[in-house]
VOPAGU-2260 file (C-alpha; in pm, 1 decimal, decimal comma):
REM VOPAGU-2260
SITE   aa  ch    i         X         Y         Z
SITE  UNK   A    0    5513,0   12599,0   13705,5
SITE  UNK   A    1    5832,2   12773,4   13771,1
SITE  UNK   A    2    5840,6   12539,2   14123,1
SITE  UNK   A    3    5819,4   12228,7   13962,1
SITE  UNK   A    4    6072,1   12316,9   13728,6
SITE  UNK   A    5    6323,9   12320,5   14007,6
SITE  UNK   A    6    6164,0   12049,4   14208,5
SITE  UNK   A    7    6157,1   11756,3   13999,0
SITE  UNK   A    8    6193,5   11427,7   14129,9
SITE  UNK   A    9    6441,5   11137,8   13951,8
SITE  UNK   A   10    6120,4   11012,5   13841,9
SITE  UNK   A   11    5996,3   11346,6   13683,8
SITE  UNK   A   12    6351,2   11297,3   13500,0
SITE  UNK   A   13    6322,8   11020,8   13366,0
SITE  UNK   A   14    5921,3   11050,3   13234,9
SITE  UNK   A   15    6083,2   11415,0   13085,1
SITE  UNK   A   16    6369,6   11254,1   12874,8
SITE  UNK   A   17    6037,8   11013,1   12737,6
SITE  UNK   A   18    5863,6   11266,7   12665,7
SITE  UNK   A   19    6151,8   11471,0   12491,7
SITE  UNK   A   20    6210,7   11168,8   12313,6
SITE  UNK   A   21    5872,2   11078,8   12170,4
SITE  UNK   A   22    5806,7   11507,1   12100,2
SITE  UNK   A   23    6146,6   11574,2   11925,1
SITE  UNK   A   24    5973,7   11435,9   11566,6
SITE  UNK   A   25    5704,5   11690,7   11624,2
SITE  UNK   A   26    5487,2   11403,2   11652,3
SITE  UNK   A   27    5374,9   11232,3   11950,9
SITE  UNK   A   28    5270,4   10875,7   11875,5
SITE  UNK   A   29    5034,6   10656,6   12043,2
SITE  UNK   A   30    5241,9   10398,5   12064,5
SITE  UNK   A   31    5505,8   10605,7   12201,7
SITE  UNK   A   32    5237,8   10742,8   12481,3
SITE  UNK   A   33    5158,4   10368,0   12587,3
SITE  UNK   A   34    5533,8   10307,4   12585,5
SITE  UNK   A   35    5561,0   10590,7   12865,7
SITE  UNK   A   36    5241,6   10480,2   13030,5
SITE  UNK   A   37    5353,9   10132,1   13052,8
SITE  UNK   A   38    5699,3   10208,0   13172,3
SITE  UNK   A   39    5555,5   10418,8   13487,5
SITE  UNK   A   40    5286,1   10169,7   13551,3
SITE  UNK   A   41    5547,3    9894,5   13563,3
SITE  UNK   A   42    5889,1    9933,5   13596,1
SITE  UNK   A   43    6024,7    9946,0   13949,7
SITE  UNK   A   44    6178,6   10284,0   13906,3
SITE  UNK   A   45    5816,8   10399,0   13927,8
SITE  UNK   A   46    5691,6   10187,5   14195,5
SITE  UNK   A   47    5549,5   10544,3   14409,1
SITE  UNK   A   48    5537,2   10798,5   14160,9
SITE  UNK   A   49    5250,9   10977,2   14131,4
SITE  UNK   A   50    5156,4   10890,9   13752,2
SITE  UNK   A   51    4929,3   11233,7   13711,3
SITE  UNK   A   52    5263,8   11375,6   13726,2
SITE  UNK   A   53    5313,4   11257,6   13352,1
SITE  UNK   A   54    5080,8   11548,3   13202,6
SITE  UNK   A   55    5292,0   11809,8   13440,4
SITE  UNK   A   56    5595,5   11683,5   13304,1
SITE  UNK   A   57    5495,1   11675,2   12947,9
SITE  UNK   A   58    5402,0   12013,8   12989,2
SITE  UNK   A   59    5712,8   12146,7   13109,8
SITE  UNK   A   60    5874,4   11964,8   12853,6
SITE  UNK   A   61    5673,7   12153,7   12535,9
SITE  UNK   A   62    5709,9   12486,0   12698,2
SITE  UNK   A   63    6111,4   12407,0   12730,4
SITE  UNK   A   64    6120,0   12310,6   12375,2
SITE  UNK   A   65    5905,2   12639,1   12252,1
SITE  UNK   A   66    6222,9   12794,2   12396,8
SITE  UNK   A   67    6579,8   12895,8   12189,5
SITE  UNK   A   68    6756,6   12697,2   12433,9
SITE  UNK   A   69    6499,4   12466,9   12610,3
SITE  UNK   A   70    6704,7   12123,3   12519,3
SITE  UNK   A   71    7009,7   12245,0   12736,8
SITE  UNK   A   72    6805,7   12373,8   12989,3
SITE  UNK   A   73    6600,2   11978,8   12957,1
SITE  UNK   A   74    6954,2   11869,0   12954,3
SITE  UNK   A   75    7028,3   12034,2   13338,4
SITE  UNK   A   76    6712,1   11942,4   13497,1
SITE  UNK   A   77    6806,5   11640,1   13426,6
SITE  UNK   A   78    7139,5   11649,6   13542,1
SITE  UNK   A   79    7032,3   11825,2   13851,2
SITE  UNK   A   80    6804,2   11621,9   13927,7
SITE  UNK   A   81    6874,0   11235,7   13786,2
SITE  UNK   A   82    7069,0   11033,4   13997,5
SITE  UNK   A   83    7388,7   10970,0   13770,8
SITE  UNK   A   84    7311,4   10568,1   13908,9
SITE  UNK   A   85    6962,8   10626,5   13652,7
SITE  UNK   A   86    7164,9   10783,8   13355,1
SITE  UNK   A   87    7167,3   10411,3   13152,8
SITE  UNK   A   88    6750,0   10360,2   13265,7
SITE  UNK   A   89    6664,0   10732,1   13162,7
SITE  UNK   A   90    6874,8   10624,5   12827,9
SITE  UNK   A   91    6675,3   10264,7   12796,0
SITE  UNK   A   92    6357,8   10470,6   12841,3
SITE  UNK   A   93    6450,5   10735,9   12592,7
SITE  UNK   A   94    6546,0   10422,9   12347,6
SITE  UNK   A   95    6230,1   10274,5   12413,1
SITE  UNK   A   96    6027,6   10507,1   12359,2
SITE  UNK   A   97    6220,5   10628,3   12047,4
SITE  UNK   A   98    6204,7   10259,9   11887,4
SITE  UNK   A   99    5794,8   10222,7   11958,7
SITE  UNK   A  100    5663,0   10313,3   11652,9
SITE  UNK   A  101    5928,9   10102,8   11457,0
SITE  UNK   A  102    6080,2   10355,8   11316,0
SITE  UNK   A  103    6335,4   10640,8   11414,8
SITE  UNK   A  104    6349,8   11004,2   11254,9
SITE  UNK   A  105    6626,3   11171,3   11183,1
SITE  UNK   A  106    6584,1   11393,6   11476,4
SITE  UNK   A  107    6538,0   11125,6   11734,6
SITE  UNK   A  108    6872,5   10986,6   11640,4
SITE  UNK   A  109    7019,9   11310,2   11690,7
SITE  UNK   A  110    6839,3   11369,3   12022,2
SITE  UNK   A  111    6938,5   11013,5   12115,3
SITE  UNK   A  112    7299,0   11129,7   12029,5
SITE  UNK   A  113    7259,9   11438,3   12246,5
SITE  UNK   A  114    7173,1   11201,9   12516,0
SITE  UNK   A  115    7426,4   10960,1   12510,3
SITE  UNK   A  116    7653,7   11265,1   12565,2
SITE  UNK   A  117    7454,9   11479,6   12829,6
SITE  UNK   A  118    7419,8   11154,7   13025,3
SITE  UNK   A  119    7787,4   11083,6   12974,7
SITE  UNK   A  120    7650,2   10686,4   12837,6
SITE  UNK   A  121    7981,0   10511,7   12740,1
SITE  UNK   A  122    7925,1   10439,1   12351,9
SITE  UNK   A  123    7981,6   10044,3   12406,3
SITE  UNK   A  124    7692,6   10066,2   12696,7
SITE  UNK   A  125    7466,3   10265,4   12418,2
SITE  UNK   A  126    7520,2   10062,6   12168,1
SITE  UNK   A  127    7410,0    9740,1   12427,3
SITE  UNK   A  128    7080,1    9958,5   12502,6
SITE  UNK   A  129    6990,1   10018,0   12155,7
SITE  UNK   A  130    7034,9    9684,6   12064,1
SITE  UNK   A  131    6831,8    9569,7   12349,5
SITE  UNK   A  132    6516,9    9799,3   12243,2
SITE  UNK   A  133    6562,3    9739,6   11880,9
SITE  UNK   A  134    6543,1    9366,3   11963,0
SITE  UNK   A  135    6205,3    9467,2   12184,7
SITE  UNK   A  136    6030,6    9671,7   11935,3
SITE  UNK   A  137    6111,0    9446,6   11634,4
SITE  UNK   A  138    5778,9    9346,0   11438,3
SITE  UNK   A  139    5745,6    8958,9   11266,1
């Protein structure tokens, strides 16, 4: 595992910052889960990943988060290996997945926060994201 820790792709980035995302409420919704199986089936960004690569990911993920400091060492993976060009899609995704369920937890805001600020996501370009998945994920 320790390998694929330092050999992720952007891809691998951006499926870890859904998963982080959808896990940091403790609970892992299904409607989250077909978010992030959607996204990778679909979205360009995707078009030849490898989409076993999910349950790697994930995994890596969980065991980051069972540690003290797991988030900042999430945080530079990601920075290490994301493209700064993908920091507004991994953000998008994150949202995305965050706003699924139709509802946000306390701690997904404040991961969300953490994001905008690891990613270094100008707060006028967040607040256009949010708005765009809010507007997504709103039910009749």
């Amino acid at each position: 595992m320790n390998e694929t820790t330092h050999a992720m792709s952007p891809q691998d980035c951006l499926v870890a910052v859904m998963v982080a995302i959808s896990a940091s409420d403790e609970t892992i919704r299904t409607s989250e889960l077909l978010k992030i199986q959607t996204a990778v089936s679909t979205l360009p960004v995707f078009e030849a990943y490898d989409g076993d690569r999910i349950r790697t990911v994930s995994q890596l993920v969980f065991e980051l988060f069972d540690q003290e400091d797991g988030l900042d060492a999430l945080f530079g993976l990601v920075r290490e290996n994301l493209p700064e060009r993908l920091n507004e899609t991994a953000y998008a995704l994150a949202c995305d997945v965050a706003a699924a369920d139709g509802a946000l937890a306390e701690t997904e805001l404040r991961l969300l926060e953490e994001m905008r600020y690891e990613l270094n996501i100008d707060r006028l370009h967040a607040a256009a994201i949010e708005r765009g998945a809010r507007a997504r994920h709103l039910r009749a």
